[in-house]
C-alpha positions, 0 to 999 in steps of 0.5 A: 461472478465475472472471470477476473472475480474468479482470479481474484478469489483464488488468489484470496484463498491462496494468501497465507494467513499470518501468525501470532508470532509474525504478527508481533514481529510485525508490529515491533518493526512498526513501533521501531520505523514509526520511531526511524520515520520521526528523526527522517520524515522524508526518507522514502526507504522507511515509508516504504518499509512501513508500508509493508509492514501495514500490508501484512497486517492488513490495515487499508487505513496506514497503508493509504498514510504511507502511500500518500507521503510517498507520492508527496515525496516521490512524485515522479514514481507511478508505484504509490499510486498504482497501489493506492488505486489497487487500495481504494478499487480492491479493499475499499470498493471507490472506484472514483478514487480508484480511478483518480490515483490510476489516471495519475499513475498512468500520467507519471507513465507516460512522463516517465 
């Protein structure tokens, strides 16, 4: 086990895991955004909402959604595609799209 690997499962230790309680109130604020995203499709502060939600539930499979509509809406902020290379290198072991998201997020870098 490498150096970084050692990190990383310390900080997999330390995360908290979620109550019934916080779930349910988790997926309420989900029901209640997805109905927000329908009216405003394009709103960014709602995506990113959802989002965060789907973190704390852990469900790879929204949060990669989430992401992608954000980076179609906001194509200039390297922030979607840095975490979905975190998604698709961490929680999904790709590491050619790991690699693809971050070579665009480093190019929104450096055009930024």
């Amino acid at each position: 086990m490498g150096f970084l690997d050692k990190i990383k499962k310390n900080i997999e230790l330390k995360q908290s895991t979620p109550n019934i309680s916080s779930l349910k109130k988790t997926e309420e604020k989900i029901l209640e955004l997805t109905k927000k995203l329908e009216s405003h499709p394009d709103d960014s502060k709602i995506l990113f909402e959802l989002y965060t939600c789907y973190v704390g539930t852990s469900n790879s499979k929204k949060k990669i959604e989430c992401l992608e509509k954000l980076t179609s809406i906001l194509p200039e902020d390297f922030y979607p595609l840095q975490q979905l290379a975190d998604i698709y290198l961490n929680e999904l072991n790709d590491e050619n799209k790991a690699k693809f998201y971050q070579n665009k997020a480093n190019d929104v870098k450096i055009n930024f």
